[in-house]
LUMLOLO-137631 format. One record per residue: residue number from 0; x, y, z of N, C-alpha, C in turn. Coordinates in nm, 4 decimals, padded with zeros to 6 digits. Each point is the difference from the previous one (the first is absolute). Layout:
N
num = NUM, nx = X, ny = Y, nz = Z, cax = X, cay = Y, caz = Z, cx = X, cy = Y, cz = Z
...
//
This chain:
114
num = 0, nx = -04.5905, ny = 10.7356, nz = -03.1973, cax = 00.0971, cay = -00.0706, caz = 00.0816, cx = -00.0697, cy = -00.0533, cz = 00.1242
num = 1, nx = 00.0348, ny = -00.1168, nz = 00.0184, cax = -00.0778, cay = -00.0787, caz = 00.1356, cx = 00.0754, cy = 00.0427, cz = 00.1010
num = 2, nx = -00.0166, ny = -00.0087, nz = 00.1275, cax = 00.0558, cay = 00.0333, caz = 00.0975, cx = 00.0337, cy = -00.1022, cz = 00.0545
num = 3, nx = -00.1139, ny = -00.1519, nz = 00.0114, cax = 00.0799, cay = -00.1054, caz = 00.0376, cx = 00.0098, cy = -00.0840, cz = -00.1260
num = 4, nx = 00.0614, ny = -00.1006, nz = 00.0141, cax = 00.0005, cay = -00.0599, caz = -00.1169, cx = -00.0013, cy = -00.1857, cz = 00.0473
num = 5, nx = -00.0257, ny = -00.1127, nz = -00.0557, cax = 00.0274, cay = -00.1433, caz = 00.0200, cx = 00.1576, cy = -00.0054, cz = 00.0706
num = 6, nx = 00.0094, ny = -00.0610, nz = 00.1265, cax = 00.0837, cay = -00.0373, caz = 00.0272, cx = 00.1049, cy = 00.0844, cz = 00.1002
num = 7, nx = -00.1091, ny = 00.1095, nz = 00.0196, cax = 00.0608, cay = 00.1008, caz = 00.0970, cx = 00.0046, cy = -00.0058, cz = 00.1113
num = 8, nx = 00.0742, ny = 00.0236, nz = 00.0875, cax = -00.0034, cay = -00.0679, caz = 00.1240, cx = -00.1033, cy = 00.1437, cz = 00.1162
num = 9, nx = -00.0786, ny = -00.0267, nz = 00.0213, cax = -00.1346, cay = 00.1047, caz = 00.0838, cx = -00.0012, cy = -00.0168, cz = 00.1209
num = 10, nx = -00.0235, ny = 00.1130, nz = 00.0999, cax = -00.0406, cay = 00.0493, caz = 00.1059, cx = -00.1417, cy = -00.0145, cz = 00.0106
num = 11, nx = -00.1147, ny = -00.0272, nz = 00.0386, cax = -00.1253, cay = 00.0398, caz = 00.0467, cx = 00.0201, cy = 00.1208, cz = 00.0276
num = 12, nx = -00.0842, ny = 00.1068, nz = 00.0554, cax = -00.0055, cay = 00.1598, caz = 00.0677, cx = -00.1255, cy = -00.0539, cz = 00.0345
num = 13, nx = -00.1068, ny = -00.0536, nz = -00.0338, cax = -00.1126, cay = 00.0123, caz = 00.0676, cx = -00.1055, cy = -00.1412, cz = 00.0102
num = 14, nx = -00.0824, ny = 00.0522, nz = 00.0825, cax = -00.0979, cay = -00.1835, caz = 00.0187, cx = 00.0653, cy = -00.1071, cz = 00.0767
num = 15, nx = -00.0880, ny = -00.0892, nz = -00.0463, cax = 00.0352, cay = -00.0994, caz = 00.1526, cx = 00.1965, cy = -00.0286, cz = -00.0222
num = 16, nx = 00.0002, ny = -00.0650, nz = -00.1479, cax = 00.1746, cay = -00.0421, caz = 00.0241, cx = 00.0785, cy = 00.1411, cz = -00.0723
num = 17, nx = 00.0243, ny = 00.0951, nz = 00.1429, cax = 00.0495, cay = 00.1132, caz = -00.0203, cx = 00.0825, cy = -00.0562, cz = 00.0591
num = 18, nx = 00.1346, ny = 00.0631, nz = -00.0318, cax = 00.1546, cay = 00.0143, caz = 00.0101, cx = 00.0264, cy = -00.1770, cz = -00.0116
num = 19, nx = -00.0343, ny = -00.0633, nz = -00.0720, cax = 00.0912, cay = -00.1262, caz = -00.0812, cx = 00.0325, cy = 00.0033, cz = -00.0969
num = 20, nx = 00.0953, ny = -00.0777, nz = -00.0817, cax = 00.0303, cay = 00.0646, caz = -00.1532, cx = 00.0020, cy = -00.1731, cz = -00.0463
num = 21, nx = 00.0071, ny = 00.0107, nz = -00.1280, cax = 00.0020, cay = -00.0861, caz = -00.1257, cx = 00.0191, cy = 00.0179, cz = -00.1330
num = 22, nx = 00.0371, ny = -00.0911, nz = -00.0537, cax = -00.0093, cay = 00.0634, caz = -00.1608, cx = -00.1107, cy = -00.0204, cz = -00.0800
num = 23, nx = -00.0242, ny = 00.0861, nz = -00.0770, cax = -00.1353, cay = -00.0105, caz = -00.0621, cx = 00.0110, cy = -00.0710, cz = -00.1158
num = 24, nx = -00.0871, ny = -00.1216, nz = 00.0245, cax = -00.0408, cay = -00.0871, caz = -00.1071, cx = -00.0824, cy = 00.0165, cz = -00.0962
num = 25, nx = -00.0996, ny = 00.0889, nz = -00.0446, cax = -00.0833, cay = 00.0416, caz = -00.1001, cx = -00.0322, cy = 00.1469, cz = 00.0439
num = 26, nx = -00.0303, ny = 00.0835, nz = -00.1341, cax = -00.0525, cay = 00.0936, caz = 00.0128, cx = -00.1173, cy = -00.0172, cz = -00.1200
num = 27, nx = -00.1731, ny = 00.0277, nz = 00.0799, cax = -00.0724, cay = -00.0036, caz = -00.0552, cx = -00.1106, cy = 00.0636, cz = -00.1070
num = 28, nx = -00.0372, ny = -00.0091, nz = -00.0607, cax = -00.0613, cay = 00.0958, caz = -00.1422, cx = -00.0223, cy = 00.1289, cz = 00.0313
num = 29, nx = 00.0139, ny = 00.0632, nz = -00.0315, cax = -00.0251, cay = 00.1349, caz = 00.0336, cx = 00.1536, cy = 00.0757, cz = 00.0930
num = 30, nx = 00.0604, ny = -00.0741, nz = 00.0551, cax = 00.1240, cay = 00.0456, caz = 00.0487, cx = -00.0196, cy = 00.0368, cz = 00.1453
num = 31, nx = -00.1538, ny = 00.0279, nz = 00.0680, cax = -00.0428, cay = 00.0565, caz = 00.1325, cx = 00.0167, cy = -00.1058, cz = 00.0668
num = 32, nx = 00.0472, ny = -00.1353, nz = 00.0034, cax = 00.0062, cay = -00.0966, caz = 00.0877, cx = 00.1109, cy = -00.0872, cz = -00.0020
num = 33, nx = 00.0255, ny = -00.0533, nz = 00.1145, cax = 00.1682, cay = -00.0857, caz = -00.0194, cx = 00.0073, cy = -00.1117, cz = 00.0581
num = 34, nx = 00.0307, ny = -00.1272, nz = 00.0156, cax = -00.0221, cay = -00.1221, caz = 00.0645, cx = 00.2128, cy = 00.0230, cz = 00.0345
num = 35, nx = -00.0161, ny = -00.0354, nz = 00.1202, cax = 00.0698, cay = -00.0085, caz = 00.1244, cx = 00.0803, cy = -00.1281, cz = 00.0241
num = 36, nx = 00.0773, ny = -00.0670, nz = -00.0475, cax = 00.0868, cay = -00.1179, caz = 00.1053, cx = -00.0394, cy = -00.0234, cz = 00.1084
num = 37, nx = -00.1193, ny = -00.0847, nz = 00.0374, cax = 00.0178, cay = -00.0589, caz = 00.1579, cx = -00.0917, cy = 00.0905, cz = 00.0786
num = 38, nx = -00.0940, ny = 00.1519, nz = -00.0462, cax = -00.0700, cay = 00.0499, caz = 00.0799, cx = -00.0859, cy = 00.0378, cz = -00.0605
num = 39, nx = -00.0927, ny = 00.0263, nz = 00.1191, cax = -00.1989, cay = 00.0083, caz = -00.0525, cx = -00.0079, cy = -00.1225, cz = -00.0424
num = 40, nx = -00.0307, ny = -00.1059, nz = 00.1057, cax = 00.0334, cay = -00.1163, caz = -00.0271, cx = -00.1855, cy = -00.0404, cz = 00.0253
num = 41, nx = -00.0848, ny = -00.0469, nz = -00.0835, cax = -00.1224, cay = -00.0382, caz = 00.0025, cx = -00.0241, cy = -00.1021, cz = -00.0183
num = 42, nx = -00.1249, ny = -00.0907, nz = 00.0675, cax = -00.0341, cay = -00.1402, caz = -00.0241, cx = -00.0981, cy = -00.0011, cz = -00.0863
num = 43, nx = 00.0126, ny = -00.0922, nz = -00.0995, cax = -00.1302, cay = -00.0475, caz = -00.0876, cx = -00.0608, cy = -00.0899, cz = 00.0066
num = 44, nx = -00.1439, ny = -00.0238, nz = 00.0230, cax = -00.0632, cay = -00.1218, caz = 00.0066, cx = -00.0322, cy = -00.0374, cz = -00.1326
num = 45, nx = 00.0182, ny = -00.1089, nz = -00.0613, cax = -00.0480, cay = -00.0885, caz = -00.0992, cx = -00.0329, cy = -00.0620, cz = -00.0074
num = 46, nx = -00.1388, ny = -00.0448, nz = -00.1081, cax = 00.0088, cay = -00.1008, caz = -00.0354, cx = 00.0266, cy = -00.1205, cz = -00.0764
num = 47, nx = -00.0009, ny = -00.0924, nz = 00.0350, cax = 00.0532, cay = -00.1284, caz = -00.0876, cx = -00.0670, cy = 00.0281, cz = -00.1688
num = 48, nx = 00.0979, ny = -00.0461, nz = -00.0949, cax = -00.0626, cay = 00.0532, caz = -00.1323, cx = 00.0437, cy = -00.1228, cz = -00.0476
num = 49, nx = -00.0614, ny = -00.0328, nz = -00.1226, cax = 00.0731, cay = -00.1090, caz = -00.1221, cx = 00.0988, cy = 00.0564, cz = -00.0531
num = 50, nx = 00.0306, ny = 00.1329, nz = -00.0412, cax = 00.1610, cay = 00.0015, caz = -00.0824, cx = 00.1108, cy = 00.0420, cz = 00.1208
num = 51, nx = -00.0584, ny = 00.0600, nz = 00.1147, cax = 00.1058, cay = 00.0254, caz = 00.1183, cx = -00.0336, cy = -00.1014, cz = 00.1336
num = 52, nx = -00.0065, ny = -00.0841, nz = -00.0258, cax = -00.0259, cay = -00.1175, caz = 00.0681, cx = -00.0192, cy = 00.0595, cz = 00.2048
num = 53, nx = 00.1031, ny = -00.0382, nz = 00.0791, cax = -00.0557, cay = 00.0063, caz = 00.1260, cx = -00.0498, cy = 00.1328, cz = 00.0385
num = 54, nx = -00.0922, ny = 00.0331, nz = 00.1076, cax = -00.0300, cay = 00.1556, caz = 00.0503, cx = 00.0539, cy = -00.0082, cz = 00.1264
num = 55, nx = -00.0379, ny = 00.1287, nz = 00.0710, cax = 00.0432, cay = -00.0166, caz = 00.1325, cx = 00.0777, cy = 00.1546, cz = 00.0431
num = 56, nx = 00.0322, ny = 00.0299, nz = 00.0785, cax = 00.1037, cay = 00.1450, caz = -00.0062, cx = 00.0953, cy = 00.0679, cz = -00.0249
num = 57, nx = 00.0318, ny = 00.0624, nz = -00.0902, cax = 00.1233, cay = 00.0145, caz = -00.1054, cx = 00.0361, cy = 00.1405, cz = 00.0762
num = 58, nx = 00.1411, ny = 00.0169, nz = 00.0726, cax = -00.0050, cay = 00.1414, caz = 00.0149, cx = 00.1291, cy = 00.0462, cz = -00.1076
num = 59, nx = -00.0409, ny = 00.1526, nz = -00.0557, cax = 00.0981, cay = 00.0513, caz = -00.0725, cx = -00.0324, cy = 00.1135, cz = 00.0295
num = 60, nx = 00.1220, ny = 00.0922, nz = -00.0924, cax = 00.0148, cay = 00.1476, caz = 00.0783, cx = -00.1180, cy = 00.0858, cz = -00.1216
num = 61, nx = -00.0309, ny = 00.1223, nz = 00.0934, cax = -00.1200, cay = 00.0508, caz = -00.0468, cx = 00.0749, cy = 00.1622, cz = -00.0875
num = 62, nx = -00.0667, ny = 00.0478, nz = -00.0458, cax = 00.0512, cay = 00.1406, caz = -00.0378, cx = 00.0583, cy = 00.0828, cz = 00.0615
num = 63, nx = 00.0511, ny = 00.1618, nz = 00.0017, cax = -00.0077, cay = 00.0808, caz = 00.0670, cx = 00.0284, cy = 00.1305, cz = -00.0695
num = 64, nx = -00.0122, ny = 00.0729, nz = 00.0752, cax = -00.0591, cay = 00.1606, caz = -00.1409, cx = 00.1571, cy = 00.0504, cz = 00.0336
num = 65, nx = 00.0240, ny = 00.0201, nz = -00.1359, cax = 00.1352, cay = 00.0018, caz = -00.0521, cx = 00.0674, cy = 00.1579, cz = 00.1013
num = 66, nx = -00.1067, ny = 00.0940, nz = 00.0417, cax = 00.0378, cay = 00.1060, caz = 00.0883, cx = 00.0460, cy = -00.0379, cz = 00.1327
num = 67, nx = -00.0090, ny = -00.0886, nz = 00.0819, cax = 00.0097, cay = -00.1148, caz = 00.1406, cx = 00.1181, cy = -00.0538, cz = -00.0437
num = 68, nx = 00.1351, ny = -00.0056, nz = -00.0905, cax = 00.0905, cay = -00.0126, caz = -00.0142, cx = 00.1064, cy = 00.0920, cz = -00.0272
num = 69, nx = 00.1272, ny = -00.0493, nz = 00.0109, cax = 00.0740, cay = 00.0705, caz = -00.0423, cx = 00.1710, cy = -00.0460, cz = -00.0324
num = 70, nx = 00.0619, ny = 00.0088, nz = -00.0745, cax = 00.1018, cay = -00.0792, caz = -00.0273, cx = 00.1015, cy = 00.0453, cz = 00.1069
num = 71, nx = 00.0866, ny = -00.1159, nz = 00.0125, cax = 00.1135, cay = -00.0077, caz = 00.0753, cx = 00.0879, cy = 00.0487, cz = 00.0020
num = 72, nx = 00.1509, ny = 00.1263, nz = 00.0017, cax = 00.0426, cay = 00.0181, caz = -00.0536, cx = 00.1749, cy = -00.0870, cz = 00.0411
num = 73, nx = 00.0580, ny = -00.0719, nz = -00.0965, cax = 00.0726, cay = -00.0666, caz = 00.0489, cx = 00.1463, cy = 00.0205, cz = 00.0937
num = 74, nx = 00.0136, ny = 00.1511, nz = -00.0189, cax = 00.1335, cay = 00.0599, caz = 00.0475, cx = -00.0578, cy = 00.0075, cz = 00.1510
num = 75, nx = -00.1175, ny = 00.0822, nz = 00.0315, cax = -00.0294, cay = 00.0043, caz = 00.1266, cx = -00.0769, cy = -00.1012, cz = 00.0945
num = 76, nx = -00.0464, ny = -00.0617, nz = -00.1009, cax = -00.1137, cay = -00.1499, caz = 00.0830, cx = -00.1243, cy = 00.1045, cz = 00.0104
num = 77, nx = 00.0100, ny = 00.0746, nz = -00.0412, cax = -00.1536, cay = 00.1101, caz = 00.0593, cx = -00.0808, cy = 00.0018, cz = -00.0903
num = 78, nx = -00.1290, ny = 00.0067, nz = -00.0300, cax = -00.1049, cay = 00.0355, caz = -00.0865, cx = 00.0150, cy = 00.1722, cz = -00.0642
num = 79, nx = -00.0262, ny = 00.0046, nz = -00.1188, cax = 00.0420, cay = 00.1254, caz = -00.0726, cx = -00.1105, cy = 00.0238, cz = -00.0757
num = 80, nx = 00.0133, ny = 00.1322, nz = -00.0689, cax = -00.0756, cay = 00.0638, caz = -00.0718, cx = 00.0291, cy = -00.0481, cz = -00.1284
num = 81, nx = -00.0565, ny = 00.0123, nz = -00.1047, cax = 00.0773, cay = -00.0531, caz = -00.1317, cx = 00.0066, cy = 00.1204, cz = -00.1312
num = 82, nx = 00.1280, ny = 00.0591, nz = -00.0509, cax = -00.0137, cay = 00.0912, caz = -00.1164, cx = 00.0929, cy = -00.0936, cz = -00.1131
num = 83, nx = 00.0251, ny = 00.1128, nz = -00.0619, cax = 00.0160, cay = -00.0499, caz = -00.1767, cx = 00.1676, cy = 00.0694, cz = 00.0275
num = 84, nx = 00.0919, ny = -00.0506, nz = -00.0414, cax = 00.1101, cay = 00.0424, caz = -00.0242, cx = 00.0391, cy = 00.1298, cz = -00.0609
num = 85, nx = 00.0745, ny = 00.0761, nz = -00.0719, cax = 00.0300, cay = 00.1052, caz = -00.0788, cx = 00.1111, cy = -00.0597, cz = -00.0313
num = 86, nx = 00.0816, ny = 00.0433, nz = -00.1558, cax = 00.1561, cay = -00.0038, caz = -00.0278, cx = 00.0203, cy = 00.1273, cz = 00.0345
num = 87, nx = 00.1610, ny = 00.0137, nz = -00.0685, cax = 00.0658, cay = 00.1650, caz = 00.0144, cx = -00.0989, cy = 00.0770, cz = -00.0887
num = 88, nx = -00.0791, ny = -00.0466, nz = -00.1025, cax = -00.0677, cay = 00.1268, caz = -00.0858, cx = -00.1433, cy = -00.0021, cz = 00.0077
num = 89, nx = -00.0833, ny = -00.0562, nz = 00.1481, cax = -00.0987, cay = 00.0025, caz = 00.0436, cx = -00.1072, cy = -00.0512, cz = -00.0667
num = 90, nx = 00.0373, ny = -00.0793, nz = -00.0598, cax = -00.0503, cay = -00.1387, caz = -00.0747, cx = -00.0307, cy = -00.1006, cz = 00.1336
num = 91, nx = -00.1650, ny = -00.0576, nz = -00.0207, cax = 00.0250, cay = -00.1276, caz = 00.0178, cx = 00.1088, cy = -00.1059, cz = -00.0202
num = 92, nx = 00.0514, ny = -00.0536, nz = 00.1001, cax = 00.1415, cay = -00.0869, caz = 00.0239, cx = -00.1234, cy = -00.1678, cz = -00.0369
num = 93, nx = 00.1076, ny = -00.0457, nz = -00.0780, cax = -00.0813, cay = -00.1285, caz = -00.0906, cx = 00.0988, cy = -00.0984, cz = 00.0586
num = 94, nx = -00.0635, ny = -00.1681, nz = -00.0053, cax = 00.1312, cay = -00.1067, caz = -00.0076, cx = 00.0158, cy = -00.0291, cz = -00.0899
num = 95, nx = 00.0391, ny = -00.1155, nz = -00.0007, cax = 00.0325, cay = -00.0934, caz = -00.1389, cx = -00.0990, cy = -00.0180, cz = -00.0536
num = 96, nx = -00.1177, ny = -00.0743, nz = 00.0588, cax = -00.1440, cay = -00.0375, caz = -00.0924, cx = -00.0699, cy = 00.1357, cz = -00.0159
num = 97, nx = 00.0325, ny = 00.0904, nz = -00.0243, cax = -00.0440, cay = 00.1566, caz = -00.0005, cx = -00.1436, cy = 00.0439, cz = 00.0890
num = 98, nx = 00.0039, ny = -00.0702, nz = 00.1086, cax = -00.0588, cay = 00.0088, caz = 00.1430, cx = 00.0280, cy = 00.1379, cz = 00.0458
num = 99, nx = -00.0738, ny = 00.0918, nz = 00.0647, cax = 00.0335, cay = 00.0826, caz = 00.0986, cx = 00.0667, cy = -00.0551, cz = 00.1616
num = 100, nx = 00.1260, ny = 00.1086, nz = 00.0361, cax = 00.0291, cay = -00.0907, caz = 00.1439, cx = -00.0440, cy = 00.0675, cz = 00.1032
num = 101, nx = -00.0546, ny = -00.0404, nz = 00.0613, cax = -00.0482, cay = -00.0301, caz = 00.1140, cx = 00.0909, cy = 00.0454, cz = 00.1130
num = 102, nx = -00.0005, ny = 00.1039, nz = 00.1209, cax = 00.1161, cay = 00.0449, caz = 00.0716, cx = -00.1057, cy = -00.0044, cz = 00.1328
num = 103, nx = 00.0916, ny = 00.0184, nz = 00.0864, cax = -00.0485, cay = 00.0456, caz = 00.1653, cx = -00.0406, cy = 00.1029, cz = -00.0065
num = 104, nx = -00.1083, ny = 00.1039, nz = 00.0287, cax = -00.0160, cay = 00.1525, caz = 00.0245, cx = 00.0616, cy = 00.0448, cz = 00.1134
num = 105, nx = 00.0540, ny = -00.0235, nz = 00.0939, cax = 00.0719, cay = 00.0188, caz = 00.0711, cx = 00.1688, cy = -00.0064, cz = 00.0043
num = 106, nx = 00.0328, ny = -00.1021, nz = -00.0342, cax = 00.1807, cay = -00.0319, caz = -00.0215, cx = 00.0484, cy = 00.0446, cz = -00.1334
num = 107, nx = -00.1272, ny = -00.0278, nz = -00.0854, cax = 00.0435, cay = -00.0381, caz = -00.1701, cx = 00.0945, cy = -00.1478, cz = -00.0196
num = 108, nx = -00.0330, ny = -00.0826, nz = 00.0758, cax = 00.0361, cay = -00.1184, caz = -00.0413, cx = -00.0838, cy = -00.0813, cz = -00.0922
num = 109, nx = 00.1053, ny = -00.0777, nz = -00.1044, cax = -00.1227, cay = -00.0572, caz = -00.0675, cx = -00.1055, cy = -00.1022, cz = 00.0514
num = 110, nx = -00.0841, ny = -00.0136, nz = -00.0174, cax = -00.0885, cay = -00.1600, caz = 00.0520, cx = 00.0540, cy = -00.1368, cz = -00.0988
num = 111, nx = -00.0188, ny = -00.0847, nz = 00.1444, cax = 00.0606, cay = -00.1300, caz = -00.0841, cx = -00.1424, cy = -00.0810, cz = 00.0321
num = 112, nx = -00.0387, ny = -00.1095, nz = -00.0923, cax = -00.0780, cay = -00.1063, caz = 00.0320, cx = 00.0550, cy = -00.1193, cz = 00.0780
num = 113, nx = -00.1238, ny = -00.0880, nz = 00.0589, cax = 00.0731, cay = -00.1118, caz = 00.0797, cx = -00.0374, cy = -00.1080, cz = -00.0832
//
């Protein structure tokens, strides 16, 4: 079970863009890294190519180690811990696409995506 997932809305906890949030637009191979909405924002110098025609400075957002986050939780606006649900017979609690859900460790609210 991932803890964050595409489209989650994140806290920073640490490094330069600590305490801004966004939703996460990719999570990368291995699962240890997460690209950010709008932060860790880096410039690229390029150059001019024949199949990508002009160069010049491209800025886009850079990685960040998937531990330096943390999901949002939507009842409180606060950043949370993340566990696995239970039913009444201490079963993993499933959805519809037979997903594990995803709760607050603190409230037990479920997590919603943005």
């Amino acid at each position: 079970m991932q803890r964050v997932k595409v489209g989650d809305l994140v806290q920073v906890i640490a490094g330069k863009e600590k305490g801004k949030r966004g939703a996460v637009k990719r999570i990368l191979k291995g699962g240890e890294r997460v690209i950010v909405d709008g932060l860790n924002v880096v410039v690229r110098h390029t150059r001019p190519t024949q199949q990508g025609g002009e160069g010049g400075r491209i800025s886009k957002e850079a990685s960040i180690h998937i531990s330096n986050v943390m999901p949002i939780n939507s009842a409180t606006d606060k950043p949370t811990r993340v566990k696995v649900a239970k039913d009444e017979a201490g079963k993993v609690a499933r959805d519809n696409a037979g997903n594990k859900v995803r709760v607050s460790a603190s409230k037990g609210a479920a997590l919603k995506q943005a």
